[in-house]
C-alpha positions as CSV (number, residue, x, y, z in Angstrom):
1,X,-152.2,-19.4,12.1
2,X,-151.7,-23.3,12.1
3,X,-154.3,-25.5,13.5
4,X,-153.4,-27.4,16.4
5,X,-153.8,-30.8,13.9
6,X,-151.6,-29.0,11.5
7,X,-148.8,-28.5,14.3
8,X,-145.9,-31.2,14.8
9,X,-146.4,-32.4,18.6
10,X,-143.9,-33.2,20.6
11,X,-144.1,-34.0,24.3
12,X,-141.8,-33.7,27.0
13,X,-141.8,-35.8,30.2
14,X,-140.3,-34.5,33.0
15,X,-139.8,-30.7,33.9
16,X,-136.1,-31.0,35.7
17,X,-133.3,-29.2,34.4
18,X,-133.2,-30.6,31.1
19,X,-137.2,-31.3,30.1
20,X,-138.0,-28.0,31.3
21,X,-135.4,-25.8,29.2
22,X,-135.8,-27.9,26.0
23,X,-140.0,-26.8,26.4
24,X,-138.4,-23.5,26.8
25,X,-136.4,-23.2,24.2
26,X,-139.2,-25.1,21.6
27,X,-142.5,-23.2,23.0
28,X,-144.1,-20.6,20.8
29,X,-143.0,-21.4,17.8
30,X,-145.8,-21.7,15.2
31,X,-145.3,-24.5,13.7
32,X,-145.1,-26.9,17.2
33,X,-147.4,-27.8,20.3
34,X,-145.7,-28.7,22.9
35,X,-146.8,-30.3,26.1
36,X,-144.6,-30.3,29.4
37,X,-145.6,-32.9,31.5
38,X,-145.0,-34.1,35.5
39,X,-146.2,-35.0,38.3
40,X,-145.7,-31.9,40.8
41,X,-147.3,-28.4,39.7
42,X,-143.8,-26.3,40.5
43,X,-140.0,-26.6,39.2
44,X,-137.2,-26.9,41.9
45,X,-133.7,-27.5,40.5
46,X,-132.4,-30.4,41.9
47,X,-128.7,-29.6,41.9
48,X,-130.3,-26.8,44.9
49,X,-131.7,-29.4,47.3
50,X,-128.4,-29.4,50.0
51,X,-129.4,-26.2,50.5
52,X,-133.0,-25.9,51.1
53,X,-132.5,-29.2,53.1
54,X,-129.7,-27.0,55.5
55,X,-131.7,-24.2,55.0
56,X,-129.5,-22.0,53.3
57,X,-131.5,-20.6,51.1
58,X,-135.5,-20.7,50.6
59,X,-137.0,-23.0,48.0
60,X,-139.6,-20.2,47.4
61,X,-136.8,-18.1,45.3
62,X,-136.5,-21.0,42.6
63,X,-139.6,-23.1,43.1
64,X,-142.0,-22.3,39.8
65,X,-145.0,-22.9,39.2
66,X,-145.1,-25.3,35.8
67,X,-148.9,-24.3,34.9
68,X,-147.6,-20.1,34.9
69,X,-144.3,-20.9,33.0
70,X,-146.4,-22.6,30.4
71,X,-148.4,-19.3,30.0
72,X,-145.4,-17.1,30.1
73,X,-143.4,-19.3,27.9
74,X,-146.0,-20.6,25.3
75,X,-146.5,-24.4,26.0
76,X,-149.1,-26.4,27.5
77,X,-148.2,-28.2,31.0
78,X,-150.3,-31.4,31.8
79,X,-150.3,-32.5,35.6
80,X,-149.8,-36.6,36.1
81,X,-147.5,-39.6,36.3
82,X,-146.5,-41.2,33.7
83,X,-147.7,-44.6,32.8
84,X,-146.7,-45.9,29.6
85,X,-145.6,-44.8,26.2
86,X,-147.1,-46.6,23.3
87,X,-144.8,-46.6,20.7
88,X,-146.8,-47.8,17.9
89,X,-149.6,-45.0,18.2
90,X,-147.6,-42.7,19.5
91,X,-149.6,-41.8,22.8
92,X,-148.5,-40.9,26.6
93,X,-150.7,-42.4,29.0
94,X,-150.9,-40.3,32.6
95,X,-152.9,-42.0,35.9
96,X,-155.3,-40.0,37.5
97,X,-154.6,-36.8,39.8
98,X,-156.0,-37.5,43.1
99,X,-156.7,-34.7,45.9
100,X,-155.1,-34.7,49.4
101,X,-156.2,-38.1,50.8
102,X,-158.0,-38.1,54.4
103,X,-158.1,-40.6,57.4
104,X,-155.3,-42.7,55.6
105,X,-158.2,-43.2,52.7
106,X,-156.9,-42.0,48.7
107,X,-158.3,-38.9,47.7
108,X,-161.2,-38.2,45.3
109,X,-160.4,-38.5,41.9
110,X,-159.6,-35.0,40.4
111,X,-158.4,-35.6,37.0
112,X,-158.5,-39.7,35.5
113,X,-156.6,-41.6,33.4
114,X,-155.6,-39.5,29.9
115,X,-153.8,-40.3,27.3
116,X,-151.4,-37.2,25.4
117,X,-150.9,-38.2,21.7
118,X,-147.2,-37.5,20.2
119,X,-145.6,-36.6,17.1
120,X,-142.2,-37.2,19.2
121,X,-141.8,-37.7,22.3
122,X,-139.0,-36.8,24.6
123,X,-138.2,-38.5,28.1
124,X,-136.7,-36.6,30.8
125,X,-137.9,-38.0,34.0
126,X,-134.8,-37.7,36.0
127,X,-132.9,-40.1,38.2
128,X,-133.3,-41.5,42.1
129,X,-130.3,-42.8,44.8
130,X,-130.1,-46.0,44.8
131,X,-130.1,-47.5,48.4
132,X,-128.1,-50.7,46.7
133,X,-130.3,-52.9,48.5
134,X,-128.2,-52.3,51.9
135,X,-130.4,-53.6,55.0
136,X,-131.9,-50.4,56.5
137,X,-131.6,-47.5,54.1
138,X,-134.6,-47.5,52.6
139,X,-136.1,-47.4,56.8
140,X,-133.7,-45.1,58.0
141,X,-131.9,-43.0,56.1
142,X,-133.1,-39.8,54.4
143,X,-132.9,-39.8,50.6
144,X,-132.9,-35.8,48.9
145,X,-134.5,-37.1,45.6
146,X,-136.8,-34.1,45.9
147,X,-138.4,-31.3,47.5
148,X,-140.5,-33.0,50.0
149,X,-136.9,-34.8,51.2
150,X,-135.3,-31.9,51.8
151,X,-138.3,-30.3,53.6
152,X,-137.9,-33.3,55.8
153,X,-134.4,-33.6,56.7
154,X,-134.7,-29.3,57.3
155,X,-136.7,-30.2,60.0
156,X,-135.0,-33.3,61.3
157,X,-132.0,-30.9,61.2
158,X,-133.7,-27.8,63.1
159,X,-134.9,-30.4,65.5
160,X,-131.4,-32.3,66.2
161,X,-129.5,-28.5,66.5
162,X,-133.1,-27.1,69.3
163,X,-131.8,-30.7,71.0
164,X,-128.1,-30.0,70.7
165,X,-128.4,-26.4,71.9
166,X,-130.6,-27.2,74.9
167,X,-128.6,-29.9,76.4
168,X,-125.1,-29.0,74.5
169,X,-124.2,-32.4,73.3
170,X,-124.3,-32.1,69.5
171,X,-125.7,-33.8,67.2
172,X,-124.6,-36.2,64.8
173,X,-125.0,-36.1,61.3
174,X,-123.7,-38.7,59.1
175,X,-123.8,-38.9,55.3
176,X,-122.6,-41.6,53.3
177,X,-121.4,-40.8,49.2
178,X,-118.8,-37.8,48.8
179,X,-120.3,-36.7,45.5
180,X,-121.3,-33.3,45.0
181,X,-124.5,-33.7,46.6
182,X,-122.8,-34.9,49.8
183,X,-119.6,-33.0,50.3
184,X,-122.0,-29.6,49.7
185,X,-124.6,-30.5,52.2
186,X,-121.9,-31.5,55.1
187,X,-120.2,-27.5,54.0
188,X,-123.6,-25.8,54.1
189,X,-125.1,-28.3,57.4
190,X,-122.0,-26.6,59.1
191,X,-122.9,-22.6,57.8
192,X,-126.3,-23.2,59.0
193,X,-125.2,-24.7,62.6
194,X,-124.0,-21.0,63.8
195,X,-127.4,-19.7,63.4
196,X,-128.5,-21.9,66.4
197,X,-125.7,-21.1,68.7
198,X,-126.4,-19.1,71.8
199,X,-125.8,-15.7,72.4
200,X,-123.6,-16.4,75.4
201,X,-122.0,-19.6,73.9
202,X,-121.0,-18.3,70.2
203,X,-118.4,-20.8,70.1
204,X,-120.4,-24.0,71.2
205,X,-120.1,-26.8,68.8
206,X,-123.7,-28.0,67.8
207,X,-122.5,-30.5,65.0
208,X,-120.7,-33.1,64.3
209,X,-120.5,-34.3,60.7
210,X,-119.2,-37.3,59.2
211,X,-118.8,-38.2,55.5
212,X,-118.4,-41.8,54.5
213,X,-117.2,-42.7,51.1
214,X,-116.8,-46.5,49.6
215,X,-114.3,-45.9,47.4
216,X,-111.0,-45.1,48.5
217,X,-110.5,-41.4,47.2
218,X,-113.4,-38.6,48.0
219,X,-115.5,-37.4,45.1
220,X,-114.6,-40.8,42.8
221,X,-114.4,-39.6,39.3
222,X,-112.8,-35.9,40.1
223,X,-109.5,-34.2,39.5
224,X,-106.9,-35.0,41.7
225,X,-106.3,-31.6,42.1
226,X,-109.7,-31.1,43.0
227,X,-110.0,-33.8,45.5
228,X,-107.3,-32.5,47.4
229,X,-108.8,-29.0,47.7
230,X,-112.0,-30.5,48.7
231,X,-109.8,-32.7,51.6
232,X,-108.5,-29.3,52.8
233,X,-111.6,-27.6,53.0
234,X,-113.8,-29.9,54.7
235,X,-110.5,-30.4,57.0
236,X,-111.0,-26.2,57.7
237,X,-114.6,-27.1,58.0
238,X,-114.4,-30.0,61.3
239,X,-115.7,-32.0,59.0
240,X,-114.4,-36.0,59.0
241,X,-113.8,-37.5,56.0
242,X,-114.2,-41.6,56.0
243,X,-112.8,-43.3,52.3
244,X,-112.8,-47.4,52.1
245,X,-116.0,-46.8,54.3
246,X,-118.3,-49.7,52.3
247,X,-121.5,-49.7,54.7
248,X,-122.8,-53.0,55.3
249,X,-126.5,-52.2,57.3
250,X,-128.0,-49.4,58.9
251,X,-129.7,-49.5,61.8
252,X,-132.2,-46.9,63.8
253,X,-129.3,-45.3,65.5
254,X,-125.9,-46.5,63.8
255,X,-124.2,-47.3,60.4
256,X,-122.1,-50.4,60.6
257,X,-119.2,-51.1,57.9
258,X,-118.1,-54.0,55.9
259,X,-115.1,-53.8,58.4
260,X,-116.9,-53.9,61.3
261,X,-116.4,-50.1,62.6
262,X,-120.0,-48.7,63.9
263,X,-120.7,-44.9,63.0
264,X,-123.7,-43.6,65.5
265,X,-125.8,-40.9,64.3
266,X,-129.2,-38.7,64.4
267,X,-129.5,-38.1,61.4
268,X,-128.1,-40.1,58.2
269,X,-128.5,-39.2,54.6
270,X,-128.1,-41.7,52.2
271,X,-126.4,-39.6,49.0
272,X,-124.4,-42.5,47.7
273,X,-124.4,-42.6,43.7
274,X,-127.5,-41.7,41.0
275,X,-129.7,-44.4,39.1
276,X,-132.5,-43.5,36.3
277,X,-136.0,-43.5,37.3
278,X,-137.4,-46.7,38.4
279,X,-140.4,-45.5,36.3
280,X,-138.3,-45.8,33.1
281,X,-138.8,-49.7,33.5
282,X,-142.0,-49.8,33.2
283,X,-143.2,-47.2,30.4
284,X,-142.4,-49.8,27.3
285,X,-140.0,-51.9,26.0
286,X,-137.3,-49.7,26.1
287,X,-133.8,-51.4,26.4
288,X,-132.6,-50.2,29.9
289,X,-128.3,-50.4,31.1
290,X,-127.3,-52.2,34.4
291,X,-128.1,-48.1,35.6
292,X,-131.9,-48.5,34.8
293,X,-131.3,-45.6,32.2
294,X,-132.5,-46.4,28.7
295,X,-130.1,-46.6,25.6
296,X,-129.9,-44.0,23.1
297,X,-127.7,-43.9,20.2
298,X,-125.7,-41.0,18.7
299,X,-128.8,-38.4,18.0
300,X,-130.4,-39.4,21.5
301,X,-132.8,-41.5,20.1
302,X,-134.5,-44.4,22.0
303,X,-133.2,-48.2,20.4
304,X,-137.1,-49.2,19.9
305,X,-138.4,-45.9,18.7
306,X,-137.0,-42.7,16.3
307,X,-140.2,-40.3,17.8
308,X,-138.7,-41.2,21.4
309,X,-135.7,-39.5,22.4
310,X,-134.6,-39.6,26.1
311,X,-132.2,-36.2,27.4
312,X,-130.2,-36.3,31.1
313,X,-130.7,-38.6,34.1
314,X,-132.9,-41.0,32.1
315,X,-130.4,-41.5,29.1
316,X,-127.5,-44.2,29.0
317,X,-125.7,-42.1,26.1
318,X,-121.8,-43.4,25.8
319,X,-119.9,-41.1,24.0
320,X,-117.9,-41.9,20.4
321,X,-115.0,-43.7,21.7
322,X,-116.1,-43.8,25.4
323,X,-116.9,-47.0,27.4
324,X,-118.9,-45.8,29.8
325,X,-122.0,-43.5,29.6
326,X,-122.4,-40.1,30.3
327,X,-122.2,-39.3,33.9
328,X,-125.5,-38.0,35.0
329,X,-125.3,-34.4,35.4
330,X,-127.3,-31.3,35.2
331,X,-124.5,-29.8,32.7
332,X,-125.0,-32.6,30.6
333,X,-129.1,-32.4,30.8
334,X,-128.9,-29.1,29.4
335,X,-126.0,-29.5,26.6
336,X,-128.5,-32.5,25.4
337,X,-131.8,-30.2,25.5
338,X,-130.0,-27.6,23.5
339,X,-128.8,-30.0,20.9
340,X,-132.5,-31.3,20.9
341,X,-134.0,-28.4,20.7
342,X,-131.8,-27.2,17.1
343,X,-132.2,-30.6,15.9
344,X,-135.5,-31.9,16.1
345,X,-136.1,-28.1,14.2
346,X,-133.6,-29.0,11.7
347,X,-135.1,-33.0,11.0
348,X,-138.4,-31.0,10.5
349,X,-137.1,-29.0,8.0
350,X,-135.3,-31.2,6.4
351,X,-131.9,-30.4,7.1
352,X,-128.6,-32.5,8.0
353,X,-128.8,-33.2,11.8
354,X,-125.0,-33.8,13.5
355,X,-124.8,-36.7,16.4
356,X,-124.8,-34.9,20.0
357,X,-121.0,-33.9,21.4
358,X,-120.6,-33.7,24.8
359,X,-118.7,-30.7,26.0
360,X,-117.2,-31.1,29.5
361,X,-117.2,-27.6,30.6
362,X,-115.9,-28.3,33.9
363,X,-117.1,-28.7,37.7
364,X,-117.9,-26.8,40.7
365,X,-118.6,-27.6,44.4
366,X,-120.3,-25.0,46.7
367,X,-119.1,-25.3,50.2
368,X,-120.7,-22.3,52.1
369,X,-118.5,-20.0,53.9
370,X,-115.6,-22.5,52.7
371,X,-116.0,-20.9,49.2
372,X,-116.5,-22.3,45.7
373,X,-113.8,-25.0,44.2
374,X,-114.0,-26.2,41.1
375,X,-112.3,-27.2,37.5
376,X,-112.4,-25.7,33.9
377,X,-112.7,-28.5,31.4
378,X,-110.2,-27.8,28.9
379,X,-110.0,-30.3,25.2
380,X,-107.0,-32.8,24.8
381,X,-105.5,-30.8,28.3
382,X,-105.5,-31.9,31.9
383,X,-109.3,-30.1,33.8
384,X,-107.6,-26.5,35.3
385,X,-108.4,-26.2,38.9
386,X,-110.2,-23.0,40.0
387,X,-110.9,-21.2,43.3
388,X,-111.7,-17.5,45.2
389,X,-113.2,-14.8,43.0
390,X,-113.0,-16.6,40.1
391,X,-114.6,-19.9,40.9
392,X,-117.9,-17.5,42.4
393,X,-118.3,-15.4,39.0
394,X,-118.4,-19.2,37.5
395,X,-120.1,-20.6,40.1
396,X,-122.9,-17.5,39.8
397,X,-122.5,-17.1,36.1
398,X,-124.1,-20.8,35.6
399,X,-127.4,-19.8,38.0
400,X,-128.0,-17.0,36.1
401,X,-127.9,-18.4,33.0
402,X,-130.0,-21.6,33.9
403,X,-132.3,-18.8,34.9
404,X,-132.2,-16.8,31.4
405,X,-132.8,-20.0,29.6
406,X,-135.8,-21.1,31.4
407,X,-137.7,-17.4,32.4
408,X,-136.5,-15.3,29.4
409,X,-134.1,-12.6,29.2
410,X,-136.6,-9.7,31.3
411,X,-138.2,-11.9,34.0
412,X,-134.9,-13.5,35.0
413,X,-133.7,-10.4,35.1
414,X,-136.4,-10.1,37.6
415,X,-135.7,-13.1,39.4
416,X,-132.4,-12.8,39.6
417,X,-132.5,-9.4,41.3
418,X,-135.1,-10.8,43.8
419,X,-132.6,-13.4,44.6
420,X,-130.1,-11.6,45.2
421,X,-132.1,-9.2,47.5
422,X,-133.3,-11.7,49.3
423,X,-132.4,-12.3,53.5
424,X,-131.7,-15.9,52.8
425,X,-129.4,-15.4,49.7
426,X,-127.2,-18.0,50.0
427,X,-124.4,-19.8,47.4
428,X,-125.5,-19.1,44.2
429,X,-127.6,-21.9,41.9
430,X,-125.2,-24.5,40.7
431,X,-124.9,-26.3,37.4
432,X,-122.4,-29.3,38.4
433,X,-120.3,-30.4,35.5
434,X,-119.6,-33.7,36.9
């Protein structure tokens, strides 16, 4: 058995979708240590958020705990926030852990400053909303960048329909972006509104929900075929659609647009476009697009560094012949930790290592009891668009093998089955494609 000095090291930051398959796929092998490294103790897949936050589904079903995967899995997890990467002796440095603080004071110091030295390093730290700097987002609008945000808005939400129910005027909920992330939430907010309705009064409406999009088609980027269906649905849903909808300020109680219409609401969440990490900006040198996502080239290298690679969110990666870089996607987080995972092995052994390909495999939108939409990415051809049956056994397909990847063949097996028996099964675990 190697020693751990003899072992090649290679650190991953960041235990989303795509740092916390590639430690997956790389632990326990002999001949590598591998660290996993973030700031929270558990995995939640982000792409799942709209749906704890409407409380369609529990978090507990697919919230992990890092520190046990490591031990099930074979690598080492290490709890912190990342600092800095020093590029020239190849160390991590993480701040302290502090304890739950008390009387507004910080907590005690559990665990202080450390450094984690690399052989190669990988950053995967994810991406955040921007809020564009529009007066009054950041103050009153509700961001689901992670699971403490849609813990908050689930309550906001149970709060708004206890409200709506006692005095029957409902609520309003307004979110502004028509991405996936927003178009699923409005479907599953309006699933979750019958389980407040009264006995008597099945019918009562309990909701209103608005969707307001800048740009002048829904879900900018999509198939046109897919657009429409999505218009449709929504449409079946009483949900209102708002394109050319460019919001100029927020206030406590209302959204006001560059054209002057005013959109009142309860509750608003801000779902409008993705940005990397504002901690990427501060770890090093590292050259950073107008996105804040730092620059790779064909392998997923960093531009300063050939130890540093960068996989998902946190990569500006534009394709061979593209303009534009990769969107940021969990499909594409998990293509790139795959391709990472064969070839760092194959640079270690001193083998040929191809540039990354980007496979668009397609897209698919949950919208609760609406169904499951989608497209089927398909080369030189136009995307096909997909729905019913078919577009579930996709749609379900891509949970279960997001769950195969990172539990191993037996236990997510096990998890899968617990899912599925579970009273708050909702729609399945996504993997969008775009």
């Amino acid at each position: 058995m190697r020693s751990l000095q003899q072992k090649t090291r290679i650190v991953i930051l960041g235990g989303g979708a795509g740092g916390l398959e590639l430690a997956a796929l790389l632990a326990g092998r002999k001949d590598l240590h591998v660290t996993l490294v973030d700031m929270v103790s558990s995995h939640l897949w982000k792409p799942r958020l709209h749906e704890f936050a409407a409380g369609t589904v529990s978090s507990s079903l697919s919230e992990i705990s890092f520190y046990i995967l490591g031990q099930l899995r074979g690598f080492h997890f290490e709890q912190g926030e990342v600092i800095g990467i020093d590029t020239q002796d190849r160390l991590v440095r993480l701040d302290a852990i502090r304890g739950p603080s008390k009387n507004n004071e910080q907590g005690e110091v559990l665990a202080g400053e450390r450094t984690l030295p690399y052989d190669y390093c990988v950053v995967a730290l994810g991406g955040v909303t921007p809020d564009f700097n529009t007066p009054g987002v950041a103050e009153n609008a509700i961001r689901l960048d992670g699971q403490p945000d849609a813990e908050y808005f689930r309550q906001h939400f149970i709060a708004e329909m206890i409200r709506a129910r006692a005095t029957g005027v409902p609520a309003d909920v307004v979110i502004i972006g028509s991405g996936a992330t927003g178009t699923e939430l409005a479907a599953h907010l309006r699933h979750s509104e019958r389980a407040f309705a009264h006995d008597d009064k099945p019918e009562q409406k309990l909701l209103n929900i608005t969707v307001l999009e800048a740009a002048p088609e829904i879900m900018p980027g999509a198939e046109e075929s897919l657009r429409r269906e999505l218009v449709q649905r929504l449409a079946l849903l009483d949900i209102k659609v708002v394109t050319d909808a460019r919001i100029s300020e927020m206030q406590s109680d209302e959204i006001k647009t560059a054209t002057g219409e005013k959109w009142p609401f309860d509750i608003a969440v801000w779902a409008a476009g993705l940005v990397g990490n504002p901690v990427l900006k501060t770890l090093g040198d590292f050259e950073c697009d107008g996105s804040g996502r730092i620059k790779v080239d064909a392998f997923l290298r960093s531009t300063i560094s050939d130890r540093v690679f960068v996989i998902g969110d946190s990569a500006s990666f534009v394709p061979a012949g593209a303009e534009k870089p990769l969107p940021p996607t969990a499909q594409a987080a998990s293509q790139q930790a795959h391709y990472l995972a064969d070839s760092l092995i194959r640079h270690l052994n001193g083998k040929l290592v191809e540039p990354f390909r980007y496979k668009h495999k397609g897209r698919l939108v949950s919208l609760a009891q609406a169904g499951v939409v989608g497209t089927i990415g398909r080369a030189r051809k136009r995307d096909l668009l997909i729905q019913g049956q078919f577009a579930i056994a996709a749609y379900d397909a891509l949970q279960r093998q997001h769950q195969w990847r990172v539990l191993g063949p037996v236990r997510g097996s096990v998890a899968i089955a617990a899912d599925l028996m579970s009273p708050t099964h909702g729609p399945p675990l996504k993997l969008h494609g775009g």
